[in-house]
Kinemage of the C-alpha trace (Angstrom):
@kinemage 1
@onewidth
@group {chain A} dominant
@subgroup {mainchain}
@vectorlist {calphas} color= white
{ca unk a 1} P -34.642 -12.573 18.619
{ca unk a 2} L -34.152 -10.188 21.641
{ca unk a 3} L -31.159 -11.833 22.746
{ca unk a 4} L -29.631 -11.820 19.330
{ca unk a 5} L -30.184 -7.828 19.215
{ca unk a 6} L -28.342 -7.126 22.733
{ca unk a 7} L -25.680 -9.699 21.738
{ca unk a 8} L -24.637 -8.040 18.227
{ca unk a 9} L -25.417 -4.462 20.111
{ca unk a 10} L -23.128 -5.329 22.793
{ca unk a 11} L -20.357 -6.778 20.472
{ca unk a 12} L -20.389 -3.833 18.668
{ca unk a 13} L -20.410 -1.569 21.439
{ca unk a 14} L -17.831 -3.364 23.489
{ca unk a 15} L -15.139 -3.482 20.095
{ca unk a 16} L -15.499 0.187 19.163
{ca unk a 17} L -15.912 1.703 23.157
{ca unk a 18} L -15.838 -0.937 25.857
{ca unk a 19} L -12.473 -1.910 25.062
{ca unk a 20} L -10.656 1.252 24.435
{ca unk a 21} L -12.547 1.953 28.443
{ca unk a 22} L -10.964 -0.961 29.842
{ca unk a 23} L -7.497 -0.641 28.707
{ca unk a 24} L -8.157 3.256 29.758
{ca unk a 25} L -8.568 2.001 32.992
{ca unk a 26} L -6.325 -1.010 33.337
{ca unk a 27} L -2.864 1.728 32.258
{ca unk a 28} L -3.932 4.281 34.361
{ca unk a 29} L -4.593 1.784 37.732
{ca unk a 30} L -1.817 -1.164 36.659
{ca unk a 31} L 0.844 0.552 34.024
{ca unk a 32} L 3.842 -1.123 32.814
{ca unk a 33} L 7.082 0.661 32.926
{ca unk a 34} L 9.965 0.080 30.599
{ca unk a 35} L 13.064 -0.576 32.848
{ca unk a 36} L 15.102 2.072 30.641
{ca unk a 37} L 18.914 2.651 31.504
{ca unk a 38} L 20.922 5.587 30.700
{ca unk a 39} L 23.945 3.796 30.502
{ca unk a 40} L 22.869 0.841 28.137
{ca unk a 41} L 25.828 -0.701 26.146
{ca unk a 42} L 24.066 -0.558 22.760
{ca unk a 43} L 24.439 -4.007 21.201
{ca unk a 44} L 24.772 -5.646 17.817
{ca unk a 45} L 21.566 -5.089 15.409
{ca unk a 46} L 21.214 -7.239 12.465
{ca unk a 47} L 18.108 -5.649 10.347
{ca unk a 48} L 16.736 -7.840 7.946
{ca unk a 49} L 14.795 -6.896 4.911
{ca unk a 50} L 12.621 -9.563 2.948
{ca unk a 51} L 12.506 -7.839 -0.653
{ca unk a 52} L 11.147 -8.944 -4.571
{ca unk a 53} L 11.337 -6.895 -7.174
{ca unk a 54} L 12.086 -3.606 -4.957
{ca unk a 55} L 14.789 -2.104 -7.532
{ca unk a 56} L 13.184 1.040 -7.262
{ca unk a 57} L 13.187 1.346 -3.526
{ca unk a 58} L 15.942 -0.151 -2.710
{ca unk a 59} L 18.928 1.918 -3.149
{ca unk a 60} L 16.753 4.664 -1.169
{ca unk a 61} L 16.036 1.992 1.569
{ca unk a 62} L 19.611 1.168 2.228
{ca unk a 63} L 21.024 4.715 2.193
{ca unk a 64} L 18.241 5.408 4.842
{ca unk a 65} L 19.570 2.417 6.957
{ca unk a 66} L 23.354 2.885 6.715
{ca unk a 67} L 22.616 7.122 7.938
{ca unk a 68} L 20.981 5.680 11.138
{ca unk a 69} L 22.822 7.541 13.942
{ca unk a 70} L 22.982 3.878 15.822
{ca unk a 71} L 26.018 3.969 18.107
{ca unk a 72} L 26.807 0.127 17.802
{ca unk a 73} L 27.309 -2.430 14.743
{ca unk a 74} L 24.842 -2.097 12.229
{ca unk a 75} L 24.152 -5.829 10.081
{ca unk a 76} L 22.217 -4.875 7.461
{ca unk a 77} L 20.651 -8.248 5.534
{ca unk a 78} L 18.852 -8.330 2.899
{ca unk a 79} L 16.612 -11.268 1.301
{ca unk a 80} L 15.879 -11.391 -2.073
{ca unk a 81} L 12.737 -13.837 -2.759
{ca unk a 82} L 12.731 -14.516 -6.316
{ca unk a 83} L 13.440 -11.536 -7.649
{ca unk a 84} L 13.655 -10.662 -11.291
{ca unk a 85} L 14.405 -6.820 -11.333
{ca unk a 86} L 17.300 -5.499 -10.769
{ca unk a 87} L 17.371 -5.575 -6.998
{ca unk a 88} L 20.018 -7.929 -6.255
{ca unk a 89} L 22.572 -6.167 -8.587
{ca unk a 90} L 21.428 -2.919 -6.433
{ca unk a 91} L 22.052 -4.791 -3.007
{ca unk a 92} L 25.427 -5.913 -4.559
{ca unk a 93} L 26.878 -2.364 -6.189
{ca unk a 94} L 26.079 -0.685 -2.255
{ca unk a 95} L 28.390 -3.632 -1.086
{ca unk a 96} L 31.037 -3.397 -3.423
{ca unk a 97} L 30.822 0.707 -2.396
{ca unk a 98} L 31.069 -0.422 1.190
{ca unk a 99} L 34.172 -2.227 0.366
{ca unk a 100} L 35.982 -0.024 -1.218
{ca unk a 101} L 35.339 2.450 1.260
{ca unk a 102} L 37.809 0.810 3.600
{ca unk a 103} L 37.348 -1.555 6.836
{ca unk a 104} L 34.122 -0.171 8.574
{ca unk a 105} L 33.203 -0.955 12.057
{ca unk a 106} L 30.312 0.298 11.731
{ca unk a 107} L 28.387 -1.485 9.489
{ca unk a 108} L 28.169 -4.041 7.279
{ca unk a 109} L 25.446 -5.197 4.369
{ca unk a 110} L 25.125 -9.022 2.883
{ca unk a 111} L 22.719 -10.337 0.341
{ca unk a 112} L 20.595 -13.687 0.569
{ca unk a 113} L 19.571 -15.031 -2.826
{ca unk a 114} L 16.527 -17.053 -3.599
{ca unk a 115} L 15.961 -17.944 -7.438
{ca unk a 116} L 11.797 -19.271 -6.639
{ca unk a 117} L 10.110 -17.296 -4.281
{ca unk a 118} L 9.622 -18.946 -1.063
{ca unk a 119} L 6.881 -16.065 0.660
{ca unk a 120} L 7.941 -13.954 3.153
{ca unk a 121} L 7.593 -16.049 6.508
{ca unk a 122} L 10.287 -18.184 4.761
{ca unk a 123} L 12.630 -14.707 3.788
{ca unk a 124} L 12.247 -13.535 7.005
{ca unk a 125} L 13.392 -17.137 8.721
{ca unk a 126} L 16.480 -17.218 6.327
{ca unk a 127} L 17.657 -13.686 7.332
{ca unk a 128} L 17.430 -14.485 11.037
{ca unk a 129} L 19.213 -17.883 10.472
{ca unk a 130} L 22.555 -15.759 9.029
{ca unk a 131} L 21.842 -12.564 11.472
{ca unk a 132} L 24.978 -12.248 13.493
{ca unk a 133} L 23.376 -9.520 16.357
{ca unk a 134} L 21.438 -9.708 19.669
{ca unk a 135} L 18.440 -8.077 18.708
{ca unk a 136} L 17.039 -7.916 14.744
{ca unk a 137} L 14.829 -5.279 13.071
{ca unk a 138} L 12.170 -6.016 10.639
{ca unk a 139} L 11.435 -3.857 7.981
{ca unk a 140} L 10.381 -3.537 4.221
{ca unk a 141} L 11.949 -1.229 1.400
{ca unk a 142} L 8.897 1.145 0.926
{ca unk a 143} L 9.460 2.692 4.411
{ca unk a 144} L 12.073 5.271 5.353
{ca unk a 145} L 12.989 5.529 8.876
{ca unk a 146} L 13.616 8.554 10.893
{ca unk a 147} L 17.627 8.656 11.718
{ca unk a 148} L 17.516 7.599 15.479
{ca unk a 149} L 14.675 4.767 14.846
{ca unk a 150} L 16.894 2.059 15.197
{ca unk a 151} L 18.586 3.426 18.469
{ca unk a 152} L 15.362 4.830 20.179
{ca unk a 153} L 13.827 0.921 19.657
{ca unk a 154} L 16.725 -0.991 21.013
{ca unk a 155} L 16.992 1.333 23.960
{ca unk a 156} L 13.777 -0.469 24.990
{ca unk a 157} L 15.954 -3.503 25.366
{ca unk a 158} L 17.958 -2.251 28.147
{ca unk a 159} L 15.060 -4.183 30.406
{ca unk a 160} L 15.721 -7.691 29.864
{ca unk a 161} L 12.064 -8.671 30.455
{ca unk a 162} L 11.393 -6.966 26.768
{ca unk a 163} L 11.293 -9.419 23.919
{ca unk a 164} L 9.521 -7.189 21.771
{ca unk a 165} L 9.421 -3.730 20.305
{ca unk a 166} L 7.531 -1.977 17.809
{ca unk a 167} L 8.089 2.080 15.973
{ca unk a 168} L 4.906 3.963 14.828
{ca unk a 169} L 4.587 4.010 11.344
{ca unk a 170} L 3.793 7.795 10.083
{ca unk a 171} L 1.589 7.877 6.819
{ca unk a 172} L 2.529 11.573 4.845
{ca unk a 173} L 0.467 13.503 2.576
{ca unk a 174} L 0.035 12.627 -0.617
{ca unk a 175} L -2.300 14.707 -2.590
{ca unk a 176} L -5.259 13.147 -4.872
{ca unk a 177} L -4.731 9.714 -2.358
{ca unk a 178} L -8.462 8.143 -2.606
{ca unk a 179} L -8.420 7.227 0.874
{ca unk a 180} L -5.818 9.277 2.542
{ca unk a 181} L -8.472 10.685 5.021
{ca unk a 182} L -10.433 7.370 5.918
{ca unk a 183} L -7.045 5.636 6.484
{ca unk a 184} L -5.693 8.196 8.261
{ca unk a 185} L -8.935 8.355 10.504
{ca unk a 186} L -8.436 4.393 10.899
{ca unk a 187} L -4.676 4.511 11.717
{ca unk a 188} L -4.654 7.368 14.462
{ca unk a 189} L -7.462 5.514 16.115
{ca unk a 190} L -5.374 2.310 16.083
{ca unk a 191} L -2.013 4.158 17.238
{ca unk a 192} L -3.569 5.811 20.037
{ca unk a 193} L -4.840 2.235 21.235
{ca unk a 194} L -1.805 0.774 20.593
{ca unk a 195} L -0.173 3.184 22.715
{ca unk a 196} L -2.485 2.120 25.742
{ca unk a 197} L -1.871 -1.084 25.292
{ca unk a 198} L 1.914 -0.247 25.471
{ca unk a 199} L 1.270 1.103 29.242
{ca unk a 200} L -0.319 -2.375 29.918
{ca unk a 201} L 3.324 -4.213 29.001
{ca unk a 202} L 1.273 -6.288 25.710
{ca unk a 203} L 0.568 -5.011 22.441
{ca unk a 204} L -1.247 -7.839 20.380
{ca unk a 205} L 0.811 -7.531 17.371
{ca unk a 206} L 3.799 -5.235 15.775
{ca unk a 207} L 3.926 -2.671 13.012
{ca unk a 208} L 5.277 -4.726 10.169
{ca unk a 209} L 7.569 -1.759 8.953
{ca unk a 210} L 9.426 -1.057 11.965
{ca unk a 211} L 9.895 -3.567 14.908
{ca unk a 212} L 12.511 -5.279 16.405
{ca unk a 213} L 12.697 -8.390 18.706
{ca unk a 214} L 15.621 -10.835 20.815
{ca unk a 215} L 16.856 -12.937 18.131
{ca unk a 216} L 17.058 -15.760 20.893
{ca unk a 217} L 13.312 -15.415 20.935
{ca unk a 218} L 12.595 -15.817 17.688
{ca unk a 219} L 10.581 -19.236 16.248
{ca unk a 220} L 10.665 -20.234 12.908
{ca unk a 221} L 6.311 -19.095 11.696
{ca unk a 222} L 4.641 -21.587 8.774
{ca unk a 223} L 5.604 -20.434 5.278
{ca unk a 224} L 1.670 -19.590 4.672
{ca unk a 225} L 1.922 -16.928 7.578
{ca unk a 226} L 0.252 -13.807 6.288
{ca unk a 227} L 0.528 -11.610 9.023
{ca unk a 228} L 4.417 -12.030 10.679
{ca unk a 229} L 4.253 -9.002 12.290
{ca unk a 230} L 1.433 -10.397 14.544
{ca unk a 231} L 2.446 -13.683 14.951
{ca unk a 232} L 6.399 -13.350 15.354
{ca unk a 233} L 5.312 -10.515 18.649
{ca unk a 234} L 2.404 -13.418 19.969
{ca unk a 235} L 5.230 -16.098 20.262
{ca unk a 236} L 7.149 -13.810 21.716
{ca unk a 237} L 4.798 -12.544 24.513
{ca unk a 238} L 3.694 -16.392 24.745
{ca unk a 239} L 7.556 -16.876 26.200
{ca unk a 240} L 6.425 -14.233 29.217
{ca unk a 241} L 8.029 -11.290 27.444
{ca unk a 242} L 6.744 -8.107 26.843
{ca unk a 243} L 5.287 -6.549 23.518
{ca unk a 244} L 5.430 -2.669 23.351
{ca unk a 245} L 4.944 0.113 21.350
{ca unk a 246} L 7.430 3.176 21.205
{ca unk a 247} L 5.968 6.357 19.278
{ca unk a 248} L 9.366 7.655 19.581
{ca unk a 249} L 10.787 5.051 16.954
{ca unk a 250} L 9.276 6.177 13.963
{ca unk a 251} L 9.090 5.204 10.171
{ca unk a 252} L 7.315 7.159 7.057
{ca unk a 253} L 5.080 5.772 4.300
{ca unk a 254} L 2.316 6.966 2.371
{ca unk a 255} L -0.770 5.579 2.081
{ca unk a 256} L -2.038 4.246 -2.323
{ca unk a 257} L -3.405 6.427 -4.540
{ca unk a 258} L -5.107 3.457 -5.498
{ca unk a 259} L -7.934 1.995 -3.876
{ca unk a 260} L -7.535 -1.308 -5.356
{ca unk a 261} L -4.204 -1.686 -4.037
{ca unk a 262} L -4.843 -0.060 -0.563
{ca unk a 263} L -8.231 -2.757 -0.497
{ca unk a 264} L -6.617 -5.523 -1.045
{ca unk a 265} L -3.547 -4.426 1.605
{ca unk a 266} L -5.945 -4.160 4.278
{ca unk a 267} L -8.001 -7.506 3.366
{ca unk a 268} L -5.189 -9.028 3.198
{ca unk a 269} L -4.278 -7.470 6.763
{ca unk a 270} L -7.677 -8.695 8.308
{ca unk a 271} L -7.778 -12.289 6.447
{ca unk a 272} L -4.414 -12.836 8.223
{ca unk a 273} L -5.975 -12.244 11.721
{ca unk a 274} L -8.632 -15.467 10.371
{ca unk a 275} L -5.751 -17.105 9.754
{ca unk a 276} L -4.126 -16.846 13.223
{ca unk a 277} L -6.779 -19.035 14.452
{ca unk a 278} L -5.735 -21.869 12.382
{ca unk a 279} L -2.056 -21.736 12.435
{ca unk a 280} L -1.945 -20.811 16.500
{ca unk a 281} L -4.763 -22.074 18.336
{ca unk a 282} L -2.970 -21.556 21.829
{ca unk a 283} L -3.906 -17.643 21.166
{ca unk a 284} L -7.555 -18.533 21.922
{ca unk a 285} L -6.054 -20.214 25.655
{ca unk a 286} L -6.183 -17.457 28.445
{ca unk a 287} L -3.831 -19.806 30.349
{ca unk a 288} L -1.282 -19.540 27.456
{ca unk a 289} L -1.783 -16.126 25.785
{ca unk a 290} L -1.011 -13.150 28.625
{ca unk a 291} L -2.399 -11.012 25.627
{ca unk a 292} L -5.405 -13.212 25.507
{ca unk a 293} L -7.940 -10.078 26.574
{ca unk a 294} L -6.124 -7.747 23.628
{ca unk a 295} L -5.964 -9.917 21.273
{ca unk a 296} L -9.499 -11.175 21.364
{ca unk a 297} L -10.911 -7.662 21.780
{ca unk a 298} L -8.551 -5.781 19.517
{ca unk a 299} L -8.030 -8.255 16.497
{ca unk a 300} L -11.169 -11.285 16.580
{ca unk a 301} L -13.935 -8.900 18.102
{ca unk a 302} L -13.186 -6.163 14.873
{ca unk a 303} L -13.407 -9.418 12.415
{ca unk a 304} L -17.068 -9.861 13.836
{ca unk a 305} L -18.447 -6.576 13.820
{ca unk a 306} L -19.911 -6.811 10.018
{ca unk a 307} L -21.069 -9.690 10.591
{ca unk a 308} L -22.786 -8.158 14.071
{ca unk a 309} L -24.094 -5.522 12.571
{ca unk a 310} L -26.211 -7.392 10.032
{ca unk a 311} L -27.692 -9.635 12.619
{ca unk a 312} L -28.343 -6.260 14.511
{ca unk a 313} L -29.686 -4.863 11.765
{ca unk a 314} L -31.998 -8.278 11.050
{ca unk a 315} L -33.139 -8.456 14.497
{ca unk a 316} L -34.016 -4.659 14.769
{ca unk a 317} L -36.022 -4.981 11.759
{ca unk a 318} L -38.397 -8.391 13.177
{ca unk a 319} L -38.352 -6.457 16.937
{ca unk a 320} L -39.733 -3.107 16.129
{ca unk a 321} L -39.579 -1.972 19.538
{ca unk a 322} L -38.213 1.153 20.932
{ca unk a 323} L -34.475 0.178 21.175
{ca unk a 324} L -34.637 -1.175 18.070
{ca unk a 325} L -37.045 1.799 15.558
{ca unk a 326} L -33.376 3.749 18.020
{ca unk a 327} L -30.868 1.646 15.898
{ca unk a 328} L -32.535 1.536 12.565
{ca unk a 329} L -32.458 5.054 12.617
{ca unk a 330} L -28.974 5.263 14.030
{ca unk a 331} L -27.869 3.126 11.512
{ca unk a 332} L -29.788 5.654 8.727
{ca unk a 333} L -27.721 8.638 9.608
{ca unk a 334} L -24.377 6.657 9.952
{ca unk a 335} L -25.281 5.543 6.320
{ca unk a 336} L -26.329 9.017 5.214
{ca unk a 337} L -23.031 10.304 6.781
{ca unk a 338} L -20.882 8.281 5.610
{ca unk a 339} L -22.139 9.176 2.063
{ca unk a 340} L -22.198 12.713 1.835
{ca unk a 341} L -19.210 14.441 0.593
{ca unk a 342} L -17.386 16.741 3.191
{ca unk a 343} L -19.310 20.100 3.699
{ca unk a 344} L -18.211 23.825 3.600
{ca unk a 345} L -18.455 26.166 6.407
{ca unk a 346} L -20.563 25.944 8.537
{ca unk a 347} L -21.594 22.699 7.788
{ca unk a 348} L -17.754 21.657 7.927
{ca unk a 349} L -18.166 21.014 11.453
{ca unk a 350} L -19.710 17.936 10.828
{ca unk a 351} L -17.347 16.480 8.948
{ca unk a 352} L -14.846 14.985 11.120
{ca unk a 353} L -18.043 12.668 12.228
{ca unk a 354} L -18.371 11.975 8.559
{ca unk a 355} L -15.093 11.142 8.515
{ca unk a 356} L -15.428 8.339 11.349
{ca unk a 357} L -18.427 7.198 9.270
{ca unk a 358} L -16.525 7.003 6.125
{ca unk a 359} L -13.989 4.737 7.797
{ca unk a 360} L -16.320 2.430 9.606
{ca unk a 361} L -18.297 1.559 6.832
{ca unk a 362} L -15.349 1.062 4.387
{ca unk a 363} L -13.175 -0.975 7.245
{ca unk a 364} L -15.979 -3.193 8.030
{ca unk a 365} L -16.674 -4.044 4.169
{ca unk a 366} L -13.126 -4.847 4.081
{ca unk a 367} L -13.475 -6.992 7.140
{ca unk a 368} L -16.583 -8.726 5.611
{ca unk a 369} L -14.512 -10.101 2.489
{ca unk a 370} L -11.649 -10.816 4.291
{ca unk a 371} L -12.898 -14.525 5.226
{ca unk a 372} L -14.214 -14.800 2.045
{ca unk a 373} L -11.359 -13.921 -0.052
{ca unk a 374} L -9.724 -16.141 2.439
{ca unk a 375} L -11.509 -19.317 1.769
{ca unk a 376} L -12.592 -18.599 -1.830
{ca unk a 377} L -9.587 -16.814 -3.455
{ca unk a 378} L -6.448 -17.386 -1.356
{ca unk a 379} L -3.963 -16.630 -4.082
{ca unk a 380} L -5.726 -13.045 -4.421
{ca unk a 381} L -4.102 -12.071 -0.813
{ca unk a 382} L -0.405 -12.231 -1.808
């Protein structure tokens, strides 16, 4: 029983502090710089777009694209999977514009039809198979991007030992959002991490609404694939090329109103990390995976932590000893803070801990269904 307590104490410890420490060190002692040149000749850029139902996003998602300030080609494709809406009539109307604008070097838009949806994995596959340019973005319609996104991501590129490159994805206000604050807590966290992983030359996994990669490096994920943005950048970093994160490349989103919808987002997000383990065992090889260290601590270790924390709590409870009467009340207060509504002055000081708290507990419920949902309700996670 007393190994069981250190164990799930150490887990937990390591996840939330032990591994943010390491990487700490490991980019301040060993940092990766990007190769960068000035004078890069800015190539082709095919971005691809897998879209259903999206008519009311999507004329706003391709005006955004085509007012990019990129200084090369830009191939815009997009992939309708099934849809039923209006959005292929929208796709078609900007390209009959385009047209009758005149020749334009500059860029170009064509539409892939599916009548059955297919999934994603499979949208994202077709657009690559008819992408015409060196290196392809990935994106979806809710996002907007900032005007020199595309540019400031394929500059990366200039150092041909890249393969992968992922924006920051910046979540705006939206008043009366349920859990604006927790997610917000949750997402700076994971950007600031991702960030120091960036200085290390491997970030285990991409923002799904803004990355880009070498089309050449690109291999064809199973249709099932719930988490592309993860697995596409693993492949990639399996080949010996590096996965980074540029804060300069940015999109916008907002985070739901709804809980319901932003729950089943983010189960959705962490049932897909399960899922890696089944569809890409060579992740788990440190002789394969030169990300093995980040993705273990960063994605599998946070999958564990409910799961740690019970047997912590379980333990502590049999043990009764002094480290243990420590955690129970530890574990009290995080409770207790987490839910207490956020205080006035001067008790408003304590609320950014609350915060934390908040976003903890409601991350790590998430993370507790996310197997679950997984093996018991599959079709709830598309």
């Amino acid at each position: 029983m007393n190994f069981l307590f250190w164990f799930a104490l150490g887990g937990i410890i390591y996840t939330y502090f032990g591994y943010p420490l390491l990487i700490i060190f490991y980019s301040k002692f060993r940092p990766f710089r990007v190769g960068k040149k000035e004078d890069m000749v800015y190539p082709k850029v095919s971005v691809v777009i897998a879209a259903r139902n999206e008519e009311k996003n999507m004329e706003r998602r391709l005006r955004n694209l085509f007012e990019q300030n990129y200084p090369a080609h830009l191939e815009i494709i997009v992939v309708s999977d099934g849809s039923r809406d209006a959005t292929e009539t929208l796709v078609a109307q900007y390209k009959n514009q385009l047209y009758q604008q005149g020749p334009n070097d500059r860029c170009s838009l064509q539409l892939v039809s599916y009548e059955k949806p297919k999934g994603k994995p499979f949208a994202l596959s077709s657009g690559i198979a008819v992408a015409s340019g060196e290196i392809v973005v990935f994106t979806d319609c809710r996002q907007r991007f900032a005007n020199d996104a595309i540019t400031r991501l394929v500059h990366n590129f200039s150092d041909d030992g890249v393969g992968c490159v992922s924006g920051e994805l910046i979540f705006e206000e939206t008043p009366g959002s349920a859990i604006q604050s927790e997610m917000g807590t949750y997402w700076n966290f994971e950007k600031w991490l991702r960030k120091l992983e960036s200085k290390t030359g491997f970030v285990p996994g991409a923002t799904g609404a803004i990355y880009a990669i070498r089309k050449k490096l690109f291999q064809p994920i199973p249709i099932q694939t719930l988490l592309d943005d993860v697995l596409i950048p693993l492949n990639i970093a399996m080949q010996g090329y590096h996965v980074l994160f540029d804060s300069s490349a940015v999109a916008y989103d907002v985070v739901s109103k709804d809980f319901s919808q932003e729950k089943k987002r983010k189960i959705r997000t962490l049932a897909g990390n399960w899922q890696l383990l089944a569809l890409e065992p060579a992740l788990f090889n440190p002789l394969k995976n030169p990300l093995w260290v980040q993705f273990v601590s960063h994605k599998i270790c946070r999958l564990l932590v409910p799961y740690l924390a019970l047997i912590l709590l379980f333990s502590a409870s049999l043990l009764r000893n002094e480290p243990a009467v420590i955690v129970l009340i530890l574990f009290g207060i995080f409770i207790l803070m987490a839910a207490l509504p956020e205080m006035k002055h001067p008790l408003s000081i304590f609320n950014p801990f609350m915060r934390i708290c908040k976003t903890l507990l409601v991350l790590n419920y998430f993370a507790f269904l996310a197997p679950l949902r997984l093996l018991f309700a599959h079709e709830r996670l598309w």
